[in-house]
mmCIF file of the N, C-alpha and C atoms, coordinates in Angstrom:
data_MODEL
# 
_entry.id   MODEL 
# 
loop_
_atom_site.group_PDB 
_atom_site.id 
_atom_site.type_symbol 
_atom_site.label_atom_id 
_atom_site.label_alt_id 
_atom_site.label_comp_id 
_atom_site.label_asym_id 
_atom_site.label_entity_id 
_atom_site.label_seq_id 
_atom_site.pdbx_PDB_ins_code 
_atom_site.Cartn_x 
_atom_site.Cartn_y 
_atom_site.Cartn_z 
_atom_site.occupancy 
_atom_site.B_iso_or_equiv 
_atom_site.pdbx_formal_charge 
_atom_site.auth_seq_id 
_atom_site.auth_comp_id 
_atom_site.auth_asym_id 
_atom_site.auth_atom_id 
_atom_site.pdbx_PDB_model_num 
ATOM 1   N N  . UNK A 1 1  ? 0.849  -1.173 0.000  1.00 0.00 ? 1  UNK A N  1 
ATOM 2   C CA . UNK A 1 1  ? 0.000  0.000  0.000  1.00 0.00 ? 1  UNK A CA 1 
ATOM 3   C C  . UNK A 1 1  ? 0.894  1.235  0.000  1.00 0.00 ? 1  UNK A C  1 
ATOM 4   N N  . UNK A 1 2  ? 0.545  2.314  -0.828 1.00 0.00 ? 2  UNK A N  1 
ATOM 5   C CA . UNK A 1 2  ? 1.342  3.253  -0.599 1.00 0.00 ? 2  UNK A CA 1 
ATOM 6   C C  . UNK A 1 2  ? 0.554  4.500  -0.438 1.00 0.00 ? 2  UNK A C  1 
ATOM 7   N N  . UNK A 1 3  ? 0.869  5.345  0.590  1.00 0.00 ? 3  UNK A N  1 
ATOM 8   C CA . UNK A 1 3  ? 0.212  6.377  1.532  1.00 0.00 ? 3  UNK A CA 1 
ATOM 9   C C  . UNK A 1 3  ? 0.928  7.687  1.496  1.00 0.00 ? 3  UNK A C  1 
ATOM 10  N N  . UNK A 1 4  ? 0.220  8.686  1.320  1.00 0.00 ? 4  UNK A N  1 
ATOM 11  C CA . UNK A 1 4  ? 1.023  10.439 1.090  1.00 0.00 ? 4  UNK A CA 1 
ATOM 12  C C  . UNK A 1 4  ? 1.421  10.483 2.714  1.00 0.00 ? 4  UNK A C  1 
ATOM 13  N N  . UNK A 1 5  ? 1.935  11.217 3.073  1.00 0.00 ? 5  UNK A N  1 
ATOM 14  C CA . UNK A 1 5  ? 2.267  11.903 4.214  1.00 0.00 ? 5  UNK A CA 1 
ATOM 15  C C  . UNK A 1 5  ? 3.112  13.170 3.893  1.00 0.00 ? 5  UNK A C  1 
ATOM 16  N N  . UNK A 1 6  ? 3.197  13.568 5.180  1.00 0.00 ? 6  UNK A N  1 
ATOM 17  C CA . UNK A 1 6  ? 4.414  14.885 5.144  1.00 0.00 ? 6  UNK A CA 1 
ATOM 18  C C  . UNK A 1 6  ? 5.639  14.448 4.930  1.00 0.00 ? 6  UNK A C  1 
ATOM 19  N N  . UNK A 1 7  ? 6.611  15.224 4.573  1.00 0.00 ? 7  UNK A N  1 
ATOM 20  C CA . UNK A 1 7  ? 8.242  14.786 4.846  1.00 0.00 ? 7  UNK A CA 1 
ATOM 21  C C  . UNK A 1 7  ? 8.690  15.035 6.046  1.00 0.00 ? 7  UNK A C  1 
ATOM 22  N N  . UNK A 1 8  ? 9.193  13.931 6.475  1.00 0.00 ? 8  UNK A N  1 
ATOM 23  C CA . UNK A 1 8  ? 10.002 13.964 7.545  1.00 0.00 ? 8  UNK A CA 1 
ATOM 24  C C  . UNK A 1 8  ? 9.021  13.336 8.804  1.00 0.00 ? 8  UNK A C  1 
ATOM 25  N N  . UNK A 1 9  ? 7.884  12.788 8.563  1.00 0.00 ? 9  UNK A N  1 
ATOM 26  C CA . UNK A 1 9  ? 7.425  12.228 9.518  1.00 0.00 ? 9  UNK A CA 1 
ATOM 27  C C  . UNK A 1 9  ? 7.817  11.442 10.166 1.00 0.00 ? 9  UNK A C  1 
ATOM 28  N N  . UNK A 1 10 ? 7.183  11.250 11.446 1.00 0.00 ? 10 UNK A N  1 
ATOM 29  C CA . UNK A 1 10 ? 8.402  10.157 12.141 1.00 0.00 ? 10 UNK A CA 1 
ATOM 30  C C  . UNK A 1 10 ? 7.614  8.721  12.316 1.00 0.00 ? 10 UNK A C  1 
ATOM 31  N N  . UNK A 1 11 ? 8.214  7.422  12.438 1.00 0.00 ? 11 UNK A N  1 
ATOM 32  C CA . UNK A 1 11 ? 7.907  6.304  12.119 1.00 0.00 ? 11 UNK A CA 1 
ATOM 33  C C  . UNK A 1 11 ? 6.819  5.532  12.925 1.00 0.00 ? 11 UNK A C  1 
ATOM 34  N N  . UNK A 1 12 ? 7.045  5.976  14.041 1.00 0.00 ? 12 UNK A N  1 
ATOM 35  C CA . UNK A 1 12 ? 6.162  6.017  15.148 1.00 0.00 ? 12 UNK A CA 1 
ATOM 36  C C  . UNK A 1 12 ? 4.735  6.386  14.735 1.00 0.00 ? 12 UNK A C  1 
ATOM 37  N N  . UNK A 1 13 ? 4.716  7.740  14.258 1.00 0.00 ? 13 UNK A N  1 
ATOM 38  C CA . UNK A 1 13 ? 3.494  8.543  13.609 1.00 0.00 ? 13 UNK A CA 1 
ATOM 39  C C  . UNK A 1 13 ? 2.593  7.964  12.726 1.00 0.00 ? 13 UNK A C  1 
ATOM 40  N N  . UNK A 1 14 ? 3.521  7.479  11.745 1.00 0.00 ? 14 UNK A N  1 
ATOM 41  C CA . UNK A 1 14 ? 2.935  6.730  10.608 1.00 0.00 ? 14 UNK A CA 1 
ATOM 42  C C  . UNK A 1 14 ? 2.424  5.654  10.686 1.00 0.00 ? 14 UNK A C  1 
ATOM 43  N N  . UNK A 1 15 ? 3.213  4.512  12.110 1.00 0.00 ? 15 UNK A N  1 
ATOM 44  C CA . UNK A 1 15 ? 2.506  3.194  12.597 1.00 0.00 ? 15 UNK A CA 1 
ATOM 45  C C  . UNK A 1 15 ? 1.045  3.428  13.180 1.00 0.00 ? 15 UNK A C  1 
ATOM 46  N N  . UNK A 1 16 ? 0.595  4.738  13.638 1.00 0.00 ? 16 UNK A N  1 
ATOM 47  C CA . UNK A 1 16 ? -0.687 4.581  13.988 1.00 0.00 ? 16 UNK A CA 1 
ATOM 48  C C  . UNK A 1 16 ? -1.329 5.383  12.889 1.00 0.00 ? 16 UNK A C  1 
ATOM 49  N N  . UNK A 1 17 ? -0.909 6.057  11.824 1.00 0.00 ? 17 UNK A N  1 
ATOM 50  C CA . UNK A 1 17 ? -1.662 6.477  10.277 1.00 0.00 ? 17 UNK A CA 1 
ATOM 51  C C  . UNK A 1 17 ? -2.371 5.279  9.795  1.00 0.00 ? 17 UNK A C  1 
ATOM 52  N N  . UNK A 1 18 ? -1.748 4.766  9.682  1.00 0.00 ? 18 UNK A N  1 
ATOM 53  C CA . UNK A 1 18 ? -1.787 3.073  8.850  1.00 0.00 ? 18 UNK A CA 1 
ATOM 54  C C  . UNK A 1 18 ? -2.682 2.264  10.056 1.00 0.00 ? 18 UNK A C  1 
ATOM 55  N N  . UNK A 1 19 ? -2.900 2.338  11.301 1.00 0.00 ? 19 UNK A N  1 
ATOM 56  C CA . UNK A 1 19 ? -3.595 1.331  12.059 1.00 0.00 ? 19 UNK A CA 1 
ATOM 57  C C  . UNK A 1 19 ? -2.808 0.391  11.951 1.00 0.00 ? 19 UNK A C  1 
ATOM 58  N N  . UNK A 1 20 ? -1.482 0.392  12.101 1.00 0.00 ? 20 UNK A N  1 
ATOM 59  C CA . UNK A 1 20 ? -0.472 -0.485 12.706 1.00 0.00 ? 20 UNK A CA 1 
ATOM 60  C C  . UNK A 1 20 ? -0.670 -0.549 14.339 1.00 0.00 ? 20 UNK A C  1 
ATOM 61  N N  . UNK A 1 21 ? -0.718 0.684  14.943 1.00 0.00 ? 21 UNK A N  1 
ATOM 62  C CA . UNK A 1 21 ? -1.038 0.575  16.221 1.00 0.00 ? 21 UNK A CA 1 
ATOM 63  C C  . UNK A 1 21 ? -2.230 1.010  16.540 1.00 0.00 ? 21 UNK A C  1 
ATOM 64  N N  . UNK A 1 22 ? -2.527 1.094  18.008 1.00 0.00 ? 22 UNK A N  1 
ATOM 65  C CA . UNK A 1 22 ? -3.621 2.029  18.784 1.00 0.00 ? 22 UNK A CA 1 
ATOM 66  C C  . UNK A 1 22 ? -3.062 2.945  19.292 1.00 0.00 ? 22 UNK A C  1 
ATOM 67  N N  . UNK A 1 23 ? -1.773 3.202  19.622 1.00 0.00 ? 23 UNK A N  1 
ATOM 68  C CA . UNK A 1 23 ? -1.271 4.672  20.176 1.00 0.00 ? 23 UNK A CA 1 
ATOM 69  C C  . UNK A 1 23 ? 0.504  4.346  20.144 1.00 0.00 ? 23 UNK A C  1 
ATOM 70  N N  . UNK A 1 24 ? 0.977  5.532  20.214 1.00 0.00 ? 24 UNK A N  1 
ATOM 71  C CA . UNK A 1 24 ? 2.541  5.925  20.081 1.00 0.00 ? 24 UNK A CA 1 
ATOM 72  C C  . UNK A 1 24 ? 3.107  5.325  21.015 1.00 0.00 ? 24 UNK A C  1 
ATOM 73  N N  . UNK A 1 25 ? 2.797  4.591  22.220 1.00 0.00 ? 25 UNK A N  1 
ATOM 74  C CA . UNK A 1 25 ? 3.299  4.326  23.372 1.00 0.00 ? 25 UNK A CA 1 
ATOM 75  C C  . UNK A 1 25 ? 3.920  2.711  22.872 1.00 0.00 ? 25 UNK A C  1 
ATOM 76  N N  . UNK A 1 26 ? 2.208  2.306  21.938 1.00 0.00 ? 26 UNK A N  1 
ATOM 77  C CA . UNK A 1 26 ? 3.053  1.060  21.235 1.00 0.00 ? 26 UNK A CA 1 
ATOM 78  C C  . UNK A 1 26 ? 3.641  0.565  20.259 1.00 0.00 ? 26 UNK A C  1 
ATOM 79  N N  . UNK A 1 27 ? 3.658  1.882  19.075 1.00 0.00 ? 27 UNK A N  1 
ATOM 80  C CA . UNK A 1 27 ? 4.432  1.744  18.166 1.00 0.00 ? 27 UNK A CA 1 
ATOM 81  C C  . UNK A 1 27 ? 5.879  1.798  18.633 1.00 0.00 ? 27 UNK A C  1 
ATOM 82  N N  . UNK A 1 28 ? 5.862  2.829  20.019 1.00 0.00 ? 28 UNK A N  1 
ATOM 83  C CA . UNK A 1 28 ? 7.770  2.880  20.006 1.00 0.00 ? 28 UNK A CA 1 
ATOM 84  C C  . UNK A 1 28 ? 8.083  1.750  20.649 1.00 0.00 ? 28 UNK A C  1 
ATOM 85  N N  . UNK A 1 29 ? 6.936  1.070  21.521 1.00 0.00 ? 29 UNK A N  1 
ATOM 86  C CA . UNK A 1 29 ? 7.515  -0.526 21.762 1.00 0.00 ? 29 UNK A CA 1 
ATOM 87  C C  . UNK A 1 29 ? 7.712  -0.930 20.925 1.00 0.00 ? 29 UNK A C  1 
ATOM 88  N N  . UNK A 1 30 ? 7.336  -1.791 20.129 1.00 0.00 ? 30 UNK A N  1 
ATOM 89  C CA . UNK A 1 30 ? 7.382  -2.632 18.504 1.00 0.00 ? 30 UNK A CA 1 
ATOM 90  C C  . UNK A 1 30 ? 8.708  -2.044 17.803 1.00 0.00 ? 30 UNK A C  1 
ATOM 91  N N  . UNK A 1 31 ? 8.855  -0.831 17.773 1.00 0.00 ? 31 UNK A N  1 
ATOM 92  C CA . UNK A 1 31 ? 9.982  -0.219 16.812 1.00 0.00 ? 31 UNK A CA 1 
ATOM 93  C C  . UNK A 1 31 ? 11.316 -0.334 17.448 1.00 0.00 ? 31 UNK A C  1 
ATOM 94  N N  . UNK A 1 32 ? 11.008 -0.120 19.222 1.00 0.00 ? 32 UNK A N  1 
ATOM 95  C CA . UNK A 1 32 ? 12.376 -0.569 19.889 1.00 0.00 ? 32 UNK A CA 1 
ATOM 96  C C  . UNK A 1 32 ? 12.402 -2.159 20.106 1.00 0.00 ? 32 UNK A C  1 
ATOM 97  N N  . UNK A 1 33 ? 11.709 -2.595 19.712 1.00 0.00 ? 33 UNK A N  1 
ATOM 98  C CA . UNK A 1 33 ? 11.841 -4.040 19.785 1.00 0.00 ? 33 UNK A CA 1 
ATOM 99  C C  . UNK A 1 33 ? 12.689 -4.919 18.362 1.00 0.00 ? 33 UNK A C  1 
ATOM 100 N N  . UNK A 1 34 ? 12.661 -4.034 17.720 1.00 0.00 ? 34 UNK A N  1 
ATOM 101 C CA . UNK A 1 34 ? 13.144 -5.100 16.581 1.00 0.00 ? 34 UNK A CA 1 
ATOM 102 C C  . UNK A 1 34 ? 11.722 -5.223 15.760 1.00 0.00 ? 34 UNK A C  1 
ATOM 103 N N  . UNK A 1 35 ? 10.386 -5.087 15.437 1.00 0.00 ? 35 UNK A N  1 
ATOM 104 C CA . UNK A 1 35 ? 9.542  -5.852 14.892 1.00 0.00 ? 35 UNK A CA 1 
ATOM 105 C C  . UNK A 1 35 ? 9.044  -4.607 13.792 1.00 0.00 ? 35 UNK A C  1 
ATOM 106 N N  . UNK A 1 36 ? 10.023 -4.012 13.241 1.00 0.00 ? 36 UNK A N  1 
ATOM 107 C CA . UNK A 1 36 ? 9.900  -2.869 12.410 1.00 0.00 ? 36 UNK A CA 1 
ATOM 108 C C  . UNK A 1 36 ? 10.912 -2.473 11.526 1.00 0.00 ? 36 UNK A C  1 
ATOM 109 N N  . UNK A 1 37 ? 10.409 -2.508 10.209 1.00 0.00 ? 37 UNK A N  1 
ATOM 110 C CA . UNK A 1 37 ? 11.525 -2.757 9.113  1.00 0.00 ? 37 UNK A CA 1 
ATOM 111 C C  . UNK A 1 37 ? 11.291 -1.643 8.354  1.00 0.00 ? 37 UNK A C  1 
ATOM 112 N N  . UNK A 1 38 ? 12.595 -0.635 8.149  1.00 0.00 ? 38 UNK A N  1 
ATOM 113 C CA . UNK A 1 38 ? 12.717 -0.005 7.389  1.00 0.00 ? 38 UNK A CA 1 
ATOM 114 C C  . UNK A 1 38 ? 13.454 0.431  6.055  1.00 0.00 ? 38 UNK A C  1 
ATOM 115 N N  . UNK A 1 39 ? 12.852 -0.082 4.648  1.00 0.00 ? 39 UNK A N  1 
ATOM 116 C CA . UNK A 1 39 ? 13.936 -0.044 3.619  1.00 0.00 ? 39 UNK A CA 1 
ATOM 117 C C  . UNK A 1 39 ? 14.411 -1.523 3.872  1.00 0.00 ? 39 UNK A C  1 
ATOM 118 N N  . UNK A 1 40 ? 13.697 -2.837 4.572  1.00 0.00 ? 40 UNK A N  1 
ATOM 119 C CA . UNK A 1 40 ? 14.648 -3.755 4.139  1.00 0.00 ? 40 UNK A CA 1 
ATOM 120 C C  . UNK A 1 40 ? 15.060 -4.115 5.817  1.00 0.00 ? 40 UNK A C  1 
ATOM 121 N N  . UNK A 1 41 ? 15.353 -3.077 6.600  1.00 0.00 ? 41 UNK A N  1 
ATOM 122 C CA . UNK A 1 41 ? 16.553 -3.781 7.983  1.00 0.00 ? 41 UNK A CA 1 
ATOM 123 C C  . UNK A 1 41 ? 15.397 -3.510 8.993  1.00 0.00 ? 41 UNK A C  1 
ATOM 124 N N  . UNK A 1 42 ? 15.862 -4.121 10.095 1.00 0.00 ? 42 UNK A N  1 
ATOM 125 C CA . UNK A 1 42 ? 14.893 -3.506 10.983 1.00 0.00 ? 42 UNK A CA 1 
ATOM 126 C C  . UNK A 1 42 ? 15.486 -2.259 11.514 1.00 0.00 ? 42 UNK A C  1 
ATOM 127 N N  . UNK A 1 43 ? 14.829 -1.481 11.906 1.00 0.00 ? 43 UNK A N  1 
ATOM 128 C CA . UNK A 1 43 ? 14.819 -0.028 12.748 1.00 0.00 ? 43 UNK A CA 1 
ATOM 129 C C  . UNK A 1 43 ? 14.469 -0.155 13.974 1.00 0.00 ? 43 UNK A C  1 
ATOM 130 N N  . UNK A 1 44 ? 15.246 0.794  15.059 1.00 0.00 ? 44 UNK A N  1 
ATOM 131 C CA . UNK A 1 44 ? 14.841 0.573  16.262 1.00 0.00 ? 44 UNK A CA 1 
ATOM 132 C C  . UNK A 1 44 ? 14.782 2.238  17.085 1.00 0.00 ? 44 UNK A C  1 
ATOM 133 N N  . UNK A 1 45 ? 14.843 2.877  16.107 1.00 0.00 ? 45 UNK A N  1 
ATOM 134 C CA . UNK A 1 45 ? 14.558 4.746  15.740 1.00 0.00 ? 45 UNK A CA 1 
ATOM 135 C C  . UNK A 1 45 ? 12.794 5.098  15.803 1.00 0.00 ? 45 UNK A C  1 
ATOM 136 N N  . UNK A 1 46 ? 12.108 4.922  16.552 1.00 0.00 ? 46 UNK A N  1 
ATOM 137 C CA . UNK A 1 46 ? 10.829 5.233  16.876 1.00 0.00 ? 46 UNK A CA 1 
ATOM 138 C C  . UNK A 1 46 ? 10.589 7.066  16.060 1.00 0.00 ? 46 UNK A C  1 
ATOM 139 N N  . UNK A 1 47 ? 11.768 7.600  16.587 1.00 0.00 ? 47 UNK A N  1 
ATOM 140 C CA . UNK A 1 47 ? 11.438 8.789  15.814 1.00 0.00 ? 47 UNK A CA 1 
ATOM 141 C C  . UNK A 1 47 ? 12.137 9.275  14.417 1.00 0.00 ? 47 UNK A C  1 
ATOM 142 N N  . UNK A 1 48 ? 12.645 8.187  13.813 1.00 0.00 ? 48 UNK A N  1 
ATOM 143 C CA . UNK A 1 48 ? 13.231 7.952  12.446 1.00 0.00 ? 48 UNK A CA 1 
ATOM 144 C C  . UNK A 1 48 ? 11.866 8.661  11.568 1.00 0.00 ? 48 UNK A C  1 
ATOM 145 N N  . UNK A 1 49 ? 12.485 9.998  10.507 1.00 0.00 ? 49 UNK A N  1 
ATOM 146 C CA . UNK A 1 49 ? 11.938 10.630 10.046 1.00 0.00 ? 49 UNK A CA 1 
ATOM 147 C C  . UNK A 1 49 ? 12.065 9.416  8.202  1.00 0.00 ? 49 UNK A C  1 
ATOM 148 N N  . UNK A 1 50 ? 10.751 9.969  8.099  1.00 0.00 ? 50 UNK A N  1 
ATOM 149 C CA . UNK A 1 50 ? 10.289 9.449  6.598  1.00 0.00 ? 50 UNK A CA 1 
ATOM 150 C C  . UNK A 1 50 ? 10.722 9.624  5.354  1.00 0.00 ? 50 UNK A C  1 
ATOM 151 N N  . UNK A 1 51 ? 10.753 9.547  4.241  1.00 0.00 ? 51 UNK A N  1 
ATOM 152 C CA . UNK A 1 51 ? 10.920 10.266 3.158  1.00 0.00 ? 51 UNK A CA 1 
ATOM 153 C C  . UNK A 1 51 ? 10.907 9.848  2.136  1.00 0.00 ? 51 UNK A C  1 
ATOM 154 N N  . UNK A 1 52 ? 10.253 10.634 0.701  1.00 0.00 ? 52 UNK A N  1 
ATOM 155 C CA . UNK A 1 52 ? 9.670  10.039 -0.057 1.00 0.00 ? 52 UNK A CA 1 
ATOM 156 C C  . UNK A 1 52 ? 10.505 8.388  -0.891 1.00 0.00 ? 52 UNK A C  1 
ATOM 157 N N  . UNK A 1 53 ? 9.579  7.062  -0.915 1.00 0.00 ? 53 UNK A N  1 
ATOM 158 C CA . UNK A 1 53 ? 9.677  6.340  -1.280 1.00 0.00 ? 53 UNK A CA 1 
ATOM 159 C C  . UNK A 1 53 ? 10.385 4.968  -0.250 1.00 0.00 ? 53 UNK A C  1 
ATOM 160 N N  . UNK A 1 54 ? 10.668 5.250  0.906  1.00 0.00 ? 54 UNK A N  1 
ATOM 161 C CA . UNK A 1 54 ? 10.521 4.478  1.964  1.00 0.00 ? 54 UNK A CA 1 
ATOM 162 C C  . UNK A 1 54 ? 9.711  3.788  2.458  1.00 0.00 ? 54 UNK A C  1 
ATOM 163 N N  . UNK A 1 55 ? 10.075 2.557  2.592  1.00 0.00 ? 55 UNK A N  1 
ATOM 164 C CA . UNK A 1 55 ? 8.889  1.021  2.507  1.00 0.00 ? 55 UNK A CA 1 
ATOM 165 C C  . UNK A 1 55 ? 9.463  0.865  4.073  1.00 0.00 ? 55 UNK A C  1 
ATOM 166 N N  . UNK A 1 56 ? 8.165  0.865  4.799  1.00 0.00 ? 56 UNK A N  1 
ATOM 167 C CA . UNK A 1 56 ? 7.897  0.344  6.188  1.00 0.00 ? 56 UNK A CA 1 
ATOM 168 C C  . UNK A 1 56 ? 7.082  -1.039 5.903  1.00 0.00 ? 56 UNK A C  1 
ATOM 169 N N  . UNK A 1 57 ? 7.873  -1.970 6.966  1.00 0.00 ? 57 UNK A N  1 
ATOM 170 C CA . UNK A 1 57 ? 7.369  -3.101 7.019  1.00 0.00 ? 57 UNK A CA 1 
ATOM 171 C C  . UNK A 1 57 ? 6.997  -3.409 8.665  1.00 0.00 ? 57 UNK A C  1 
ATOM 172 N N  . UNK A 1 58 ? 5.215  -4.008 8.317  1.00 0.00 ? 58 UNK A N  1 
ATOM 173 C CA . UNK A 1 58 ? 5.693  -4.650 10.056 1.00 0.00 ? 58 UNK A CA 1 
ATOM 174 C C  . UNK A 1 58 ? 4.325  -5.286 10.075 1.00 0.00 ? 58 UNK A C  1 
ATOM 175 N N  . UNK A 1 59 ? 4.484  -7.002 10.791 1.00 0.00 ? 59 UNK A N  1 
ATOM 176 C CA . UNK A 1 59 ? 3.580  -7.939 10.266 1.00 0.00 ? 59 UNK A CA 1 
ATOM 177 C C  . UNK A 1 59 ? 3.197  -8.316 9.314  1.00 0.00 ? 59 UNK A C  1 
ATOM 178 N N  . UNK A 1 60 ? 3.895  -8.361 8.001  1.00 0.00 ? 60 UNK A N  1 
ATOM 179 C CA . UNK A 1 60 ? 3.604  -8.896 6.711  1.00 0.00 ? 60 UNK A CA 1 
ATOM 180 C C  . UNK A 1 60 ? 3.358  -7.965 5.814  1.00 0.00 ? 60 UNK A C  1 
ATOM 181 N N  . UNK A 1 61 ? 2.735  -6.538 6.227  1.00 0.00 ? 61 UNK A N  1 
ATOM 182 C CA . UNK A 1 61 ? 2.464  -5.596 5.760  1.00 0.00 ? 61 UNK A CA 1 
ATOM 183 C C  . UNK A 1 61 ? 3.529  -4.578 5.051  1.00 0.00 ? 61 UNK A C  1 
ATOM 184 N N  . UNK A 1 62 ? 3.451  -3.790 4.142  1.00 0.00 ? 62 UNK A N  1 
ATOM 185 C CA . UNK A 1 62 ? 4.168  -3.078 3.793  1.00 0.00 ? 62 UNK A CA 1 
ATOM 186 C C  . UNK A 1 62 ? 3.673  -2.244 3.291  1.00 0.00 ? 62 UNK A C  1 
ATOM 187 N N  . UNK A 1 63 ? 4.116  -0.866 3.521  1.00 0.00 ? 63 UNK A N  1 
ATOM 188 C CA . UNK A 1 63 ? 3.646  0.967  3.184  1.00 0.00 ? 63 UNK A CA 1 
ATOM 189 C C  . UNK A 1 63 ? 4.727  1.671  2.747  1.00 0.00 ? 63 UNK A C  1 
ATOM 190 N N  . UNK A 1 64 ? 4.579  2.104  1.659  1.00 0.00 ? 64 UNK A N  1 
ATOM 191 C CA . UNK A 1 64 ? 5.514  3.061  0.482  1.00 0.00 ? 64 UNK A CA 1 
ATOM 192 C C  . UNK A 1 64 ? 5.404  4.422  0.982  1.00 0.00 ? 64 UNK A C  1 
ATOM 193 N N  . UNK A 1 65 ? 5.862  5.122  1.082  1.00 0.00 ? 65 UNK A N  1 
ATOM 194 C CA . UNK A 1 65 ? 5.954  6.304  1.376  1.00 0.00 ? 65 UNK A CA 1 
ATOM 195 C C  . UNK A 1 65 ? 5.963  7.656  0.108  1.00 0.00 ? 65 UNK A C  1 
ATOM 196 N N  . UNK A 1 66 ? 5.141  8.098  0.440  1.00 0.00 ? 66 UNK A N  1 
ATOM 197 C CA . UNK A 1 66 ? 4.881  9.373  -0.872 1.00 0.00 ? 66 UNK A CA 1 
ATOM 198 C C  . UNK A 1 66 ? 4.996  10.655 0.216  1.00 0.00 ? 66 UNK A C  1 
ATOM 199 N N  . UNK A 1 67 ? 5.785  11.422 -0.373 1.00 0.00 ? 67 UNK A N  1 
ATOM 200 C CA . UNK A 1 67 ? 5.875  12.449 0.587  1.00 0.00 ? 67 UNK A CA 1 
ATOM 201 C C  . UNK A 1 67 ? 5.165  13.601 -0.691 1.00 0.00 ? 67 UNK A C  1 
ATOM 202 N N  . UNK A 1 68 ? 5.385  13.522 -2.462 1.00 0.00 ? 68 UNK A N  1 
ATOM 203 C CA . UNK A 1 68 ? 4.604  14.335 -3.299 1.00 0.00 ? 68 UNK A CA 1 
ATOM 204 C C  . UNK A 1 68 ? 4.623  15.770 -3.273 1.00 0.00 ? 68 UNK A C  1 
ATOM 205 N N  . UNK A 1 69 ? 6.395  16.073 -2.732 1.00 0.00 ? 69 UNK A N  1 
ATOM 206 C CA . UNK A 1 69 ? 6.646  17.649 -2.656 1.00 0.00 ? 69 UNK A CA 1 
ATOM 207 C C  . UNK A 1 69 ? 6.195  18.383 -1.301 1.00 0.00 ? 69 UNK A C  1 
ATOM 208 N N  . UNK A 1 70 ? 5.269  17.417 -0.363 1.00 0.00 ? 70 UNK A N  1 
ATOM 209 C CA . UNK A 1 70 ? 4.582  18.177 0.769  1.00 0.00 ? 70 UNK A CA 1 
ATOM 210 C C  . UNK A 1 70 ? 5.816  18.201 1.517  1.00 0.00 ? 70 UNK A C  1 
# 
């Protein structure tokens, strides 16, 4: 799936855009845990900023990143 956002959003943010989470408290668990892939590796940067064409992975799922000049 691929989703607009702002540039520079942070990863955390975007896990509850998407309904990856229910709130920020547990995306930065999951993201400091290892269970969050960014571009391929996992990430453990909860506030790792976005940018256009960056593929978040987490649970099978995967989200493209369009940032579209915003």
């Amino acid at each position: 799936m691929e989703i607009k956002v702002r540039e520079n959003t942070e990863l955390k943010n975007l896990m509850k855009l998407v309904n990856f989470v229910g709130s920020g408290g547990e995306a930065k668990h999951l993201i400091q845990n290892g269970l969050v892939k960014l571009n391929g590796e996992v990430c453990t940067i909860a506030g790792k900023k976005l940018k256009n064409g960056d593929e978040v992975e987490y649970d099978g799922e995967v989200v493209i990143i369009s940032t579209d000049g915003n």
